[in-house]
N, C-alpha and C positions, 0 to 999 in steps of 0.2 A: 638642749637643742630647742631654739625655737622656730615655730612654723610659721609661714608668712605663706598669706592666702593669694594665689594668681587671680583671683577671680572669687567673689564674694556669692553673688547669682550663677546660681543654679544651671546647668544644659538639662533640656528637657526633651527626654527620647519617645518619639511617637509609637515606636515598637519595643517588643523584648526582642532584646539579643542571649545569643545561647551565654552567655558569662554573668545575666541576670540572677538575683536571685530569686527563690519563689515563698510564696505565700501561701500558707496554709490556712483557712478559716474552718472552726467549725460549725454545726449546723446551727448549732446556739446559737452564737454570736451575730449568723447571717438573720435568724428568726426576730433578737433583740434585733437588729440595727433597721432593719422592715418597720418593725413595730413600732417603734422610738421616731423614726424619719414619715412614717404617714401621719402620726397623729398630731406633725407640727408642721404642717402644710404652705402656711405662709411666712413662716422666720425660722433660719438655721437652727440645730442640734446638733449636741455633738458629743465626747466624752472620750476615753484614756480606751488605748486596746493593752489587753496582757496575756502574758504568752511566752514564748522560749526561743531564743535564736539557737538553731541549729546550724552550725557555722556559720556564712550569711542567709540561710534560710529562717523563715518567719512562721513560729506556727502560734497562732491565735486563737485562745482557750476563752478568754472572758473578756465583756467590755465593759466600762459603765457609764451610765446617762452624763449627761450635763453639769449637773446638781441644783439644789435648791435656790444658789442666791448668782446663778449663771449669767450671763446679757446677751439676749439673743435680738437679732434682725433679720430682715429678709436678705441682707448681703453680708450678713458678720455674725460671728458670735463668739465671746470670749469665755471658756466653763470656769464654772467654781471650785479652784483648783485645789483649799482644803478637799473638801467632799470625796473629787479623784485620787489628792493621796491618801486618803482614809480609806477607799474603795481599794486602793493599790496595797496600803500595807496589808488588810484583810485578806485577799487574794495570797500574797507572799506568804502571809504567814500559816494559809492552808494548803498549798499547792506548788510554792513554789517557783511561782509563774509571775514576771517581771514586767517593766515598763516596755512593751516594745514597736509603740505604734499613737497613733493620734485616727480620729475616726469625725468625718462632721457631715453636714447638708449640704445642697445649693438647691434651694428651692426657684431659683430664676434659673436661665435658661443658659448653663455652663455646663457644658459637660466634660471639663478637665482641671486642672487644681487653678486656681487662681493665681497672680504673681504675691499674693500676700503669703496665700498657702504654699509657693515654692518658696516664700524667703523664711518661714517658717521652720521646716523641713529641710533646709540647709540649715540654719541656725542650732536644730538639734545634732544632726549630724556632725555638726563641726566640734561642736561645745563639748572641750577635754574635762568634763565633770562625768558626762556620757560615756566618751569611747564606745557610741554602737558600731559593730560592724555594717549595720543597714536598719534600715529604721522603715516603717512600712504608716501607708494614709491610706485609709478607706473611707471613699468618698462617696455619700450618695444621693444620688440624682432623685428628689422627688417633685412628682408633676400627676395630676389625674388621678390621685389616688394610687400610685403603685411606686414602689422605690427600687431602682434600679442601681446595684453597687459595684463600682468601680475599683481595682487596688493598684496602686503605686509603693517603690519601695524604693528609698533615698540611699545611695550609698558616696564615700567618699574617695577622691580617685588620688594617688600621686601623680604632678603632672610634669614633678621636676625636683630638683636638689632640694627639700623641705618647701615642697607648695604644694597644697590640695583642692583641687574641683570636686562638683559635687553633682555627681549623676539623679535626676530623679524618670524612672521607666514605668511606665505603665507595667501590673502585670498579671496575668490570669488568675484569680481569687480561686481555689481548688478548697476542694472538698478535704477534712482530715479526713485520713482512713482509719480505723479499728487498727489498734496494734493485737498483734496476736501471740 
């Protein structure tokens, strides 16, 4: 069977709807991404989220930086993508915890994913090497010293006889809870 895309770009929803899925961060991850995004004030940062899809739910356990030989600008930045999957198999092979997210800057004055950032995020979502059932962007807004984080989660929609769109929603960054 093959799939034939109706629609390459992305729809991009201003709200959650109750059919969204959610996004779990933990306190970690919220501490690293503060830290990582203030201290690079005038040119993007960014790096790999890892984590567990619970159905199309997103819970995100670990991030990691940029890396070493990264390129970064005030409006772009591309990470150093050995580094992240070294970062990623390490993580896998302690915990478990998989590819389930991308995480960057906007140090200029954006505060929602860019159209590079939405063809991005469709491109993973679509991409049959993946099969995510929803893929999640944590984007953060840094300005005056404080970084304020936004989450987005891409999902893929059927829109007919083998054609798929590709939803990207803003959506509440929640706290992990203590399992007990």
């Amino acid at each position: 069977m093959r799939l034939r895309l109706k629609e390459f770009w992305p729809t991009f929803s201003r709200r959650e709807g109750k059919d969204t899925p959610r996004l779990f961060v933990s306190d970690e991850v919220i501490d690293f991404l503060r830290e990582r995004s203030v201290a690079s004030p005038t040119q993007e940062t960014g790096g790999i989220l890892m984590g567990f899809h619970e159905g199309r739910n997103i819970r995100v356990v670990k991030a990691s930086d940029a890396g070493p030989n990264a390129r970064r600008s005030s409006c772009g930045f591309l990470r150093d993508t050995s580094y992240c999957q070294a970062a990623l198999n390490e993580e896998y092979a302690r915990s478990g915890a998989d590819y389930v997210g991308e995480w960057h800057t906007h140090v200029i004055d954006l505060r929602g994913p860019s159209n590079g950032d939405l063809g991005t995020l469709a491109g993973l979502v679509l991409d049959t090497d993946y099969s995510f059932p929803s893929f999640s962007m944590l984007l953060v807004v840094v300005g005056h010293g404080s970084a304020e984080i936004l989450g987005y989660i891409a999902t893929a929609i059927a829109t007919g006889d083998h054609e798929l769109s590709v939803a990207v929603s803003p959506v509440t960054v929640e706290a992990i809870q203590p399992r007990r």
